[in-house]
C-alpha positions in Angstrom: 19.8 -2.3 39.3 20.9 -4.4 36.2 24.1 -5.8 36.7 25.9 -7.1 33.5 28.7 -9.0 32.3 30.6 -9.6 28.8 30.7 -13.2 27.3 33.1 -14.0 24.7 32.2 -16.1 22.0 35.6 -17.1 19.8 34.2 -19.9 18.5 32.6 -20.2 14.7 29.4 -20.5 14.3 28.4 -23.4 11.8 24.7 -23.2 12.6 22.2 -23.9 10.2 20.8 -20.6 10.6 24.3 -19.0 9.6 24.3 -21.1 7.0 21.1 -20.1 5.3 22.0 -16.7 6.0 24.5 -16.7 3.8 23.0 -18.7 1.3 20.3 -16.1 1.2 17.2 -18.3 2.4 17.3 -17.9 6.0 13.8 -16.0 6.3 14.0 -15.8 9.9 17.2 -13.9 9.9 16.1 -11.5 12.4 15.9 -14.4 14.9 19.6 -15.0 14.3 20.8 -11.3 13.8 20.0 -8.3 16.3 19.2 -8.6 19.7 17.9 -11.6 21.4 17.4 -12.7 24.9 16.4 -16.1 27.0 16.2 -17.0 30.8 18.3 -18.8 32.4 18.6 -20.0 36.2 20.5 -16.6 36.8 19.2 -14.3 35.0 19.1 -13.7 31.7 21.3 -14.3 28.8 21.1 -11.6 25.8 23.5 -12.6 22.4 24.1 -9.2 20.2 24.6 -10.1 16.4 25.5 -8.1 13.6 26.5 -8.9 9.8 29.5 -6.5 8.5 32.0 -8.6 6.6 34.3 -5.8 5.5 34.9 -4.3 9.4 37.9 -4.6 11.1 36.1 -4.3 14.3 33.1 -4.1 16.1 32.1 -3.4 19.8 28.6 -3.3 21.7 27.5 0.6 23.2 24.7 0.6 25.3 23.2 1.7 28.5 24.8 -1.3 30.1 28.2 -0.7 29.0 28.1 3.1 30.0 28.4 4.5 26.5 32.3 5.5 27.3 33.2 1.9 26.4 32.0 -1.2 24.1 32.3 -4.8 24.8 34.7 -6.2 21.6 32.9 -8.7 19.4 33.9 -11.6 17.7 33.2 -12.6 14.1 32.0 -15.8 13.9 31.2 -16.9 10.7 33.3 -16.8 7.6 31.0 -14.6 5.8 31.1 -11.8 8.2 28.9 -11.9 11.4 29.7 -10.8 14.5 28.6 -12.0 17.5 28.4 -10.6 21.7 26.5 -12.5 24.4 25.8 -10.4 27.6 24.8 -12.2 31.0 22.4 -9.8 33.0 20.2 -10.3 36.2 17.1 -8.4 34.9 15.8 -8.0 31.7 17.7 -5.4 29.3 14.3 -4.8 27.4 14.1 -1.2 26.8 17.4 -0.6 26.8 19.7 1.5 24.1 22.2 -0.1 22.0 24.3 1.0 18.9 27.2 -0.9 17.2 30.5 0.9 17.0 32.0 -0.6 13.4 35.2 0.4 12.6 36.2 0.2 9.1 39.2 -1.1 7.6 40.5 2.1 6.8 40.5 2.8 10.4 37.3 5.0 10.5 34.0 4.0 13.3 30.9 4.6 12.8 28.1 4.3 15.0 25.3 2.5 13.9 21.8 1.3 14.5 21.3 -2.4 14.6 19.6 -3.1 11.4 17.6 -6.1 12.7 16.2 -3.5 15.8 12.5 -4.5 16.4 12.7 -0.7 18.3 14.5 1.9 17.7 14.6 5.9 18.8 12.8 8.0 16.0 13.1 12.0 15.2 17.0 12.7 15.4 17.8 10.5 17.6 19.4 6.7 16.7 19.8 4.0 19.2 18.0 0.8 19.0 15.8 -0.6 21.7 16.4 -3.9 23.4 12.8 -5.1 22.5 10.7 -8.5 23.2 7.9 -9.3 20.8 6.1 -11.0 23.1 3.7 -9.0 25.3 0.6 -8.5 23.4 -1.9 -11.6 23.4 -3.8 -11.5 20.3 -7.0 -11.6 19.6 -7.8 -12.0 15.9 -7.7 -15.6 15.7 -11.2 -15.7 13.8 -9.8 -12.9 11.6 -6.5 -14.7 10.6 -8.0 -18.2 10.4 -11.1 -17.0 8.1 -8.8 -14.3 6.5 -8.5 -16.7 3.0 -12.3 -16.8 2.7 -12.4 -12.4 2.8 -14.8 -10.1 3.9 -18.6 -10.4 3.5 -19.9 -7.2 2.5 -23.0 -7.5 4.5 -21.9 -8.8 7.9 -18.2 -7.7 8.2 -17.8 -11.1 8.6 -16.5 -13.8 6.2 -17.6 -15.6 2.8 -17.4 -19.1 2.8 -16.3 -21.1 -0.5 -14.3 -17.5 -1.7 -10.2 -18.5 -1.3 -8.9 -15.4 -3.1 -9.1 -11.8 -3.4 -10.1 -12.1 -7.3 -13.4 -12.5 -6.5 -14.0 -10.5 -3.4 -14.6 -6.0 -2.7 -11.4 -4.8 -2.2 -11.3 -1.0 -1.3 -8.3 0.3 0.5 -8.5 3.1 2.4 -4.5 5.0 1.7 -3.3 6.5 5.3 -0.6 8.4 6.6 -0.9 7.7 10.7 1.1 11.2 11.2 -1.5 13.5 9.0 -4.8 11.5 9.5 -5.4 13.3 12.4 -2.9 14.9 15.2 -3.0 15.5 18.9 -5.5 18.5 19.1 -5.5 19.3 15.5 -1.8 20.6 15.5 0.5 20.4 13.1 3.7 17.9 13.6 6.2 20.4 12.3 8.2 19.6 15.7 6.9 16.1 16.1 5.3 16.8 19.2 2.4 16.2 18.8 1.2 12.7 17.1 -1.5 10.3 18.5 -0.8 7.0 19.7 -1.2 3.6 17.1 -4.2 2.7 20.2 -5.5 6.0 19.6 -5.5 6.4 15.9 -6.5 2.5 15.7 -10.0 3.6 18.2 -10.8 6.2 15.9 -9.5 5.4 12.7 -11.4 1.5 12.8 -14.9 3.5 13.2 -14.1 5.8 10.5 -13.6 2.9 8.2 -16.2 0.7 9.0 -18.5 3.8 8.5 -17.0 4.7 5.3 -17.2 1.5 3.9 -13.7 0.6 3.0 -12.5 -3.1 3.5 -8.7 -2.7 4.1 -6.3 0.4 5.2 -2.8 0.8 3.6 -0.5 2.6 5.5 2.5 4.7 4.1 5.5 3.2 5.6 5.5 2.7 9.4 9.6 1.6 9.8 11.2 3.2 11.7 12.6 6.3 9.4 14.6 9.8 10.8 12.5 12.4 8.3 9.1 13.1 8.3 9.3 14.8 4.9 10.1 11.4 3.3 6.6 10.1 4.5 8.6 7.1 5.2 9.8 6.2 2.5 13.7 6.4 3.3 13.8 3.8 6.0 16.7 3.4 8.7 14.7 0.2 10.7 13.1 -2.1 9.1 12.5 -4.4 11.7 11.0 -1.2 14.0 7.5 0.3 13.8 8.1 4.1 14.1 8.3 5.3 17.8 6.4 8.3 16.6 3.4 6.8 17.3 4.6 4.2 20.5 6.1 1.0 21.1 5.7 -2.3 19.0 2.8 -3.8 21.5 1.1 -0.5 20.7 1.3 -1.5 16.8 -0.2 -5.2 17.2 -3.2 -3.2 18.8 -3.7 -0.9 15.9 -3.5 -4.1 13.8 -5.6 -6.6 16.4 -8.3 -3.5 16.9 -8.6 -3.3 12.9 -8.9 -7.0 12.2 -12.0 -7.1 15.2 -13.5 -4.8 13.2 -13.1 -7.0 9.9 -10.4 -4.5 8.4 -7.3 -5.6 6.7 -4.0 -3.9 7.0 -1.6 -3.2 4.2 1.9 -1.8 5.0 3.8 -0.1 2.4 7.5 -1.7 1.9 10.4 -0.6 0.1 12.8 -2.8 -0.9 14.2 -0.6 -3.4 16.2 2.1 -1.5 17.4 3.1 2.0 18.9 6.6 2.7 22.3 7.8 3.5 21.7 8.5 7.0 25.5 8.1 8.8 23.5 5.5 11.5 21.8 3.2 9.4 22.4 0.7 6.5 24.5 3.0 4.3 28.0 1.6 3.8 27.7 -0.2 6.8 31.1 -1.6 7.7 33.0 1.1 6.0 32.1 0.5 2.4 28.9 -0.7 0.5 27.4 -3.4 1.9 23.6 -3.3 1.4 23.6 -1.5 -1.7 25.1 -2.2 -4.8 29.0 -1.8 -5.8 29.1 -0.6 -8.8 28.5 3.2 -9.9 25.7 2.3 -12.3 23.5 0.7 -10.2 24.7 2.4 -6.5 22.8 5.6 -6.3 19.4 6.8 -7.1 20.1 10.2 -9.0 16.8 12.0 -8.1 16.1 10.6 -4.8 19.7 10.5 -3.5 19.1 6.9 -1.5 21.0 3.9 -2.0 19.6 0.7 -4.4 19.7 -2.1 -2.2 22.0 -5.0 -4.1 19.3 -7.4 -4.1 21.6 -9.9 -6.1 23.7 -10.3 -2.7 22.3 -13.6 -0.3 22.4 -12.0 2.9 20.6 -8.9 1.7 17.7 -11.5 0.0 17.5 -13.0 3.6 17.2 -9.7 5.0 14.6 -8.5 2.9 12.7 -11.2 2.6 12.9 -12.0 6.3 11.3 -8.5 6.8 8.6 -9.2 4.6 7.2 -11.9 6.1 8.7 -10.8 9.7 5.5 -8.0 9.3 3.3 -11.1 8.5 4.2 -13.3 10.9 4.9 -10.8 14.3 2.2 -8.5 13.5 -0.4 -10.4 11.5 -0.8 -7.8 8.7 -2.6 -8.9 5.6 -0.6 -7.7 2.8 2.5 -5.7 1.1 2.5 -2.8 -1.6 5.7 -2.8 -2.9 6.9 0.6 -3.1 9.0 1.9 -6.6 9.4 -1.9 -8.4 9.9 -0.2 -11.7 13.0 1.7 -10.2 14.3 -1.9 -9.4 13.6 -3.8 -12.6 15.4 -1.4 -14.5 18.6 -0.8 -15.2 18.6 3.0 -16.5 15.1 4.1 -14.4 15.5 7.6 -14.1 19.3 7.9 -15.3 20.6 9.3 -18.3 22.1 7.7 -21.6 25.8 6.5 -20.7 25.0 6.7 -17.1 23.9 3.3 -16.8 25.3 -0.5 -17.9 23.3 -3.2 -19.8 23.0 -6.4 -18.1 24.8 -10.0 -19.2 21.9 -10.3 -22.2 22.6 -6.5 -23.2 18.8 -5.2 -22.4 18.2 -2.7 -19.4 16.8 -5.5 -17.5 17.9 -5.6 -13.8 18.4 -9.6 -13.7 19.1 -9.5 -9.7 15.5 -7.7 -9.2 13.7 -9.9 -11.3 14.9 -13.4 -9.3 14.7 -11.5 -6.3 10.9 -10.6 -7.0 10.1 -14.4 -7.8 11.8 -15.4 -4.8 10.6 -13.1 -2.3 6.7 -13.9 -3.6 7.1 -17.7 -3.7 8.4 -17.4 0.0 5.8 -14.9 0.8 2.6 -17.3 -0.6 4.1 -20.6 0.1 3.3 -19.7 3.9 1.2 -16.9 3.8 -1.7 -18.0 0.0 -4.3 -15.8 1.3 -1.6 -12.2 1.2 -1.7 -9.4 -0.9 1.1 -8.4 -2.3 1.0 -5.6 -4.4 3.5 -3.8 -7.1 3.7 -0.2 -7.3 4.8 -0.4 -10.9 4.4 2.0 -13.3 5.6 1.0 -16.8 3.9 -2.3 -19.2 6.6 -4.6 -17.7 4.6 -7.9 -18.4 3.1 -10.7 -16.4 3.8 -8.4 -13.1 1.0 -10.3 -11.4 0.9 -13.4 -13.2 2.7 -16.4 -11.0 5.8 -17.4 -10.9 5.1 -20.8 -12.5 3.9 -19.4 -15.4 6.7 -16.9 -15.7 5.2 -14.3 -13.9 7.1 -12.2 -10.9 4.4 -13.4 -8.9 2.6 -10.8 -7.5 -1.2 -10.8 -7.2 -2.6 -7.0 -7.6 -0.7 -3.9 -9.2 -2.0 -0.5 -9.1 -2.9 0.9 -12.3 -1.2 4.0 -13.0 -2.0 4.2 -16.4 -5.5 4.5 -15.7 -4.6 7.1 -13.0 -2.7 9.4 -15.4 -5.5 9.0 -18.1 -9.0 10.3 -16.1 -6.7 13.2 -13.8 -5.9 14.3 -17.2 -9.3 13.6 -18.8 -11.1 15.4 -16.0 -8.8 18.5 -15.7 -10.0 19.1 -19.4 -12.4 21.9 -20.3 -15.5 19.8 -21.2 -16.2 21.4 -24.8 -12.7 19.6 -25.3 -13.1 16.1 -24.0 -14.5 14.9 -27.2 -10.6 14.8 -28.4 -9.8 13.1 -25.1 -12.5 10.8 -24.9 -10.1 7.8 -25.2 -8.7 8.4 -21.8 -11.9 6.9 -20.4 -11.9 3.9 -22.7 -8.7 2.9 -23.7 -8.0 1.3 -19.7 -10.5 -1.1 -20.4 -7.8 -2.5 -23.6 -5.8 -3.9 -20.9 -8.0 -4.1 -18.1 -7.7 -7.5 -17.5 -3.5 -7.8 -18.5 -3.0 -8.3 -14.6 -4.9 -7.7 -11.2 -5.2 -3.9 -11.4 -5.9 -1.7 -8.4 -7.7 1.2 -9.4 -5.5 3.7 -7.8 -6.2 7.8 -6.1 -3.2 7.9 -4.0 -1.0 9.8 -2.0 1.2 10.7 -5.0 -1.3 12.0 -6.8 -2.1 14.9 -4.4 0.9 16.8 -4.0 4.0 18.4 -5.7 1.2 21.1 -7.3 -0.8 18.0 -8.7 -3.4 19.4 -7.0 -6.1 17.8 -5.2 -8.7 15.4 -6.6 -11.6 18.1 -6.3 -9.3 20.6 -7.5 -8.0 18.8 -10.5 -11.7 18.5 -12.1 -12.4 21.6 -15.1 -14.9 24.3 -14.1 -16.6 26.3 -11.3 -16.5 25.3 -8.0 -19.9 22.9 -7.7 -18.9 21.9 -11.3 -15.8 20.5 -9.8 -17.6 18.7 -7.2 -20.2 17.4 -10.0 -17.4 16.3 -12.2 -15.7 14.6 -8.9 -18.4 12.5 -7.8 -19.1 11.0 -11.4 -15.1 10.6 -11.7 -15.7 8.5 -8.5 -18.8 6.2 -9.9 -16.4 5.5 -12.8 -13.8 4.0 -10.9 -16.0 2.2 -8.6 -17.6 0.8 -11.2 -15.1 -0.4 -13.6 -13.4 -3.6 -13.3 -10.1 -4.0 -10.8 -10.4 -3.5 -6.9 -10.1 0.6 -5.7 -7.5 2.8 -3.6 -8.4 6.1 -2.4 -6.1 8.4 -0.4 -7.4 10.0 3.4 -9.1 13.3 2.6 -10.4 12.7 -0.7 -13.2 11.2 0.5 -14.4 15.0 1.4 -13.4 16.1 -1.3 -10.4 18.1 1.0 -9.1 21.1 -1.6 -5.6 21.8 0.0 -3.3 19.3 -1.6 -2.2 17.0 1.5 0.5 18.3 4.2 2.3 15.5 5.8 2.7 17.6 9.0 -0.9 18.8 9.8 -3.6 16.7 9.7 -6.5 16.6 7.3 -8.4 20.1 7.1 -11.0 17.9 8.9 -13.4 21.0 9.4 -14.1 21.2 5.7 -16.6 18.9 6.4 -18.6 21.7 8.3 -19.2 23.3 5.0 -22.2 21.6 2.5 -20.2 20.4 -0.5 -17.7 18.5 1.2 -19.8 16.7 3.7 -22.2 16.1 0.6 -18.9 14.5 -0.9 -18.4 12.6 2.1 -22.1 11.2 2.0 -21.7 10.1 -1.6 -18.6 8.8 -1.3 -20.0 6.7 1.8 -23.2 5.6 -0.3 -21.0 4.4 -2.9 -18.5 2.1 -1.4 -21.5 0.8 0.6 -22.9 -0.1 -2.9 -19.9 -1.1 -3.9 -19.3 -3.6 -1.0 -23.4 -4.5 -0.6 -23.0 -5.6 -5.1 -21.3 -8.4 -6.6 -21.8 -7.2 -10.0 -19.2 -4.4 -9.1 -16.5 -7.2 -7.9 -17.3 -10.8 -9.0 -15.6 -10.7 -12.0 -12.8 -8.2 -12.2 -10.4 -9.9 -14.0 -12.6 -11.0 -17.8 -14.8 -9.9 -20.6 -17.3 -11.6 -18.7 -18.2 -9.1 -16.2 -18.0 -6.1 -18.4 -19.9 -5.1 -21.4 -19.6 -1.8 -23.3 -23.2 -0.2 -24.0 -21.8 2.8 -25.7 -18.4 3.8 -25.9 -18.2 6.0 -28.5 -20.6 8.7 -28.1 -17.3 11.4 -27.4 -19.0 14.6 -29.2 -21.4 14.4 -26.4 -19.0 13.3 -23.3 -21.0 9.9 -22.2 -20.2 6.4 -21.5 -22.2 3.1 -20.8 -21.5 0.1 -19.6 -23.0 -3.1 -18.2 -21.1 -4.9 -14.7 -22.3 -8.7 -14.0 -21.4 -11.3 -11.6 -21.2 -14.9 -11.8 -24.7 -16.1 -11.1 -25.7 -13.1 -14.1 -27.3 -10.3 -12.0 -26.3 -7.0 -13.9 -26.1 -3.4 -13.4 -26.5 -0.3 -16.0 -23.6 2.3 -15.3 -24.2 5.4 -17.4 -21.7 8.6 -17.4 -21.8 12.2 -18.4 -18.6 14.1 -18.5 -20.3 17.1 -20.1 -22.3 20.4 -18.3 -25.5 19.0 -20.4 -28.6 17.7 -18.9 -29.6 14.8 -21.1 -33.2 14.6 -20.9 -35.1 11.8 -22.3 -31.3 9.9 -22.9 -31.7 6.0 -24.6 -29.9 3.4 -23.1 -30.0 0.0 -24.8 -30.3 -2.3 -21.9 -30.3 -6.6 -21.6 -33.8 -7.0 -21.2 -37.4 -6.4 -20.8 -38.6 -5.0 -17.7 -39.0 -1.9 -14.9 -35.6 -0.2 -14.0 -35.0 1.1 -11.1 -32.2 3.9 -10.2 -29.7 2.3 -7.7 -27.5 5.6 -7.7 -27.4 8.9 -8.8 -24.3 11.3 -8.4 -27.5 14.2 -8.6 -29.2 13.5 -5.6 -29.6 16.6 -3.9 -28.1 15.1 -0.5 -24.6 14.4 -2.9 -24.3 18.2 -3.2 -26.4 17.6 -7.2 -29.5 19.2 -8.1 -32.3 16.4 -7.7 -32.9 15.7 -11.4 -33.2 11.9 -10.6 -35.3 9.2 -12.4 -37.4 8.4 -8.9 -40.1 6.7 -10.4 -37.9 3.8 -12.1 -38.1 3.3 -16.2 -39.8 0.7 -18.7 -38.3 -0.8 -21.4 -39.4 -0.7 -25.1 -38.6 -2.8 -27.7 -37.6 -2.4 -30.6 -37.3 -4.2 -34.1 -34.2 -3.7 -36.1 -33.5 -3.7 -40.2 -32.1 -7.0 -39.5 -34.6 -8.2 -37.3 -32.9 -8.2 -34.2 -35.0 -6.9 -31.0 -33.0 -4.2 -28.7 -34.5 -3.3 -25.3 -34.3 0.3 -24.8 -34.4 2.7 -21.4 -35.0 6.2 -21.8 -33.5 8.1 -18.6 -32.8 11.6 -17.3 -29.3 11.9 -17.4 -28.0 15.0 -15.3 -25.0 17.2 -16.4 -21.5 15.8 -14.4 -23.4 13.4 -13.6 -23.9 9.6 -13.3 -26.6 7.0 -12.9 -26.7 3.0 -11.7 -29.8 1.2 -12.4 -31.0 -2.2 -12.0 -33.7 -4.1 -13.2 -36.2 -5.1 -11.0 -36.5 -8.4 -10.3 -40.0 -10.4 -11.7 -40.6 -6.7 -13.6 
């Protein structure tokens, strides 16, 4: 039995870690705050942390203390932290704790501690005594290579590549509660979720198979509500118990990375919720989030704005950040809802929000805060991604903070997101009047480091699925779905696509059953499947398709005007000038004997076609591979033609054959 004893600690603490706490640069504040332990000749020697400047007291509750009582702590630094140390002859790891702060009003409230690396999940609140220290790692070829990315071919690494710029990027979007359950059945009582080890066995092979590089996860903190997909987070420190214990996390990450996957975490900065146990008003007032009325409260999502302005919250936040990076090895950040932080009246109404010092709607605070949190994050970490969920033209979003950037280096497109869903959910005899939906992305295509983005929010709240969003019948749908897919995998900026759009799943996604997995039984959607599998391989196996993302140089319009009859071309290159044809047909309409002008003379071969029979298309291919012929302009100029079967919904890849 653990035996334990109170220590008082009365005197301040003028560490260096307090220090830069306050000063908001300590970026391993979550070695200083929480709950940490050491051996001693005795026993062991926990100290119990906690930053509330505005309480009037604070005591320890845990299983050691019996709950009925807390041990009083101290505050021992000017700025508001208080501090417990605990002398114990065993280990308290995997015990419960909670902070009773009482307010100076007089009011206590039980809280969790906010730098928790466990925590209790599904309604109930205590943190875990936890030690990070169990798992022994096995990705050091992974994490020491990780700069150089992922060769296509080998799953292992490309030498002489040091960013992502350059490199297939193709995320595969997961939520670790829906992918797939315990037997199929649904979570609505949270009983029945797999383990991180087991969804990281079978999620990995999935992957690898599919062809995707990295998988993003929807957030994994600790958070009380399943219906926020974890987006309204009580512990940030905490991977969700839902799914196991912290060591069981570093597996799903270590088991990914041997298979020559990335991980990406989503993180929200932005807002926390109101739950009465977490950060909200912490020590009896606001204390995490802003102060002021204008900027406290998110009116539509009913969380609390972190006050990013305030030092200790910076060190918190930051901390976190690269807390994931350092503890668990993960290989990047998307920044949840960065447009609801750079703004000072997002989603509020006129005279319900205050300009800033300059008088624009520009959220000052945010802004610093981004650069900071992004110079910390690459000037240990170069080879990260971090990645800004931003939805509006703020400039220079991924441009770096030397230049006058915010310093991230990818941000999902959303622009180009909102233009095809609302090209392809357009009867085809009128997308003639919406043809600049498909071109207009390619404008600003290379403004910042776009993802190309199908994600979670784009298949719910009656959106509709991605199948189910395309015009027509029900194999038109599928038609007009694969060549919606060869568009975005072929245009310039890296991709995102969300579990269960791969098979083309019709039910728009349900966070507490898993993914209508047995669709796949049925031809069209395991036909999706396929094609969806042959393209990323494609993808990954080509460098025209990812070489040059970011310039005019690895992009050339063939033809993108011809709206009356639904078609695009284009041409994709990469550095050393290998090309390929991309040519796209939005309309019902087979296009027999269809001219492309093409670079040069020679035999063309098809590389893809959305039609092949195995796809779920009707076979009209162009097997036998095309000639060119030349011919002589008014002007004199010689243009290399193609002619080509072009099937209706449907796309084609060729390549030139080489010494043809």
């Amino acid at each position: 039995m653990v035996t334990t004893k109170n220590t008082n600690l009365s005197e301040k603490d003028t560490s260096l870690p307090a220090y830069l706490f306050h000063q908001g640069t300590n970026y391993i504040a979550y070695e200083y705050l929480g709950a940490h332990g050491e051996k001693t000749e005795t026993g062991y020697r926990y100290t119990f942390r906690v930053w509330a400047p505005n309480a009037k007291s604070i005591s320890l509750l845990a299983d050691f203390t019996n709950w009925d009582y807390g041990w009083q702590m101290h505050r021992v630094t000017d700025g508001g932290v208080w501090e417990v140390a605990v002398e114990a002859e065993g280990s308290l790891a995997g015990k419960y704790y909670k902070f009773a702060v009482t307010g100076q009003n007089g009011e206590t409230h039980y809280k969790s501690d906010p730098y928790a690396f466990h925590a209790e999940t599904l309604g109930k609140t205590a943190s875990i005594v936890a030690d990070l220290d169990g798992h022994t790692w096995r990705d050091g070829d992974w994490m020491k290579k990780r700069m150089s990315t992922v060769c296509p071919k080998t799953r292992g690494f490309k030498p002489k590549v040091h960013h992502f710029y350059s490199a297939p990027l193709n995320i595969y979007e997961v939520h670790l509660g829906s992918w797939r359950t315990r037997d199929g059945r649904s979570n609505a009582d949270g009983e029945h979720y797999l383990n991180y080890r087991e969804i990281a066995d079978k999620l990995s092979a999935y992957v690898l198979d599919m062809g995707y590089t990295h998988v993003e996860l929807l957030p994994i903190m600790e958070h009380p509500f399943d219906g926020s997909w974890g987006y309204q987070v009580t512990g940030y420190y905490a991977p969700t118990s839902r799914f196991g214990t912290p060591d069981d996390f570093k597996y799903f990450v270590d088991k990914m990375h041997s298979c020559g996957i990335g991980v990406i975490l989503d993180w929200v900065p932005a807002h926390f919720p109101k739950d009465e146990n977490g950060l909200f008003e912490f020590d009896g007032q606001p204390l995490y989030e802003y102060q002021g009325w204008d900027r406290m409260e998110s009116p539509s999502w009913g969380t609390r704005y972190f006050d990013v302005g305030r030092p200790e919250v910076q060190s918190f936040l930051v901390s976190n950040a690269l807390f994931w990076m350092r503890e668990y090895h993960v290989d990047g950040l998307r920044i949840d809802a960065v447009a609801a932080m750079l703004y000072l009246d997002f989603d509020r109404e006129p005279g319900k929000w205050l300009p800033n010092s300059e008088g624009t709607n520009h959220n000052l605070e945010a802004i610093a805060f981004f650069k900071k949190l992004n110079e910390a994050v690459f000037g240990e970490f170069p080879d990260m991604l971090m990645i800004a969920e931003e939805s509006t033209a703020w400039p220079m979003i991924t441009k770096p903070v030397f230049a006058g950037g915010l310093g991230f280096n990818f941000k999902w497109n959303m622009g180009w997101a909102n233009d095809i869903f609302e090209y392809v959910s357009t009867d085809s005899i009128a997308r003639k009047y919406h043809h600049n939906k498909l071109t207009f992305p390619l404008m600003y295509a290379f403004s910042e480091n776009y993802i190309l983005p199908i994600s979670h929010d784009e298949v719910v709240h009656c959106k509709k699925s991605l199948v189910d969003k395309c015009f027509g019948e029900y194999d038109d749908k599928f038609a007009c779905m694969r060549t919606l897919i060869m568009y975005m995998m072929t245009l310039p900026g890296k991709k995102l696509t969300f579990m269960g759009t791969e098979f083309a799943q019709f039910r728009e996604w349900d966070y507490t059953n898993q993914l209508e997995w047995f669709m796949i039984d049925y031809p069209r959607h395991v036909e999706m499947q396929r094609f969806v599998r042959a393209i990323n391989h494609l993808y990954l196996e080509n460098s025209e398709l990812w070489d040059i993302d970011d310039g005019w140089d690895g992009f050339t319009w063939i033809d993108p005007d011809a709206a009356d009859i639904n078609v695009i071309s284009y041409r994709r290159r990469d550095k050393k000038g290998k090309e390929l044809i991309v040519v796209l047909n939005f309309a019902p309409v087979e296009r027999r004997d269809f001219v492309v002008e093409v670079p040069k003379m020679g035999r063309y071969e098809e590389v893809l076609s959305t039609d092949n029979y195995e796809y779920g298309g009707k076979n009209k291919l162009n097997e036998e591979g095309v000639r060119t012929r030349a011919v002589t302009d008014e002007r004199g100029e010689r243009h290399n033609y193609i002619t080509i079967n072009l099937p209706p919904l449907g796309g084609v890849i060729f390549r030139k054959q080489q010494n043809s």
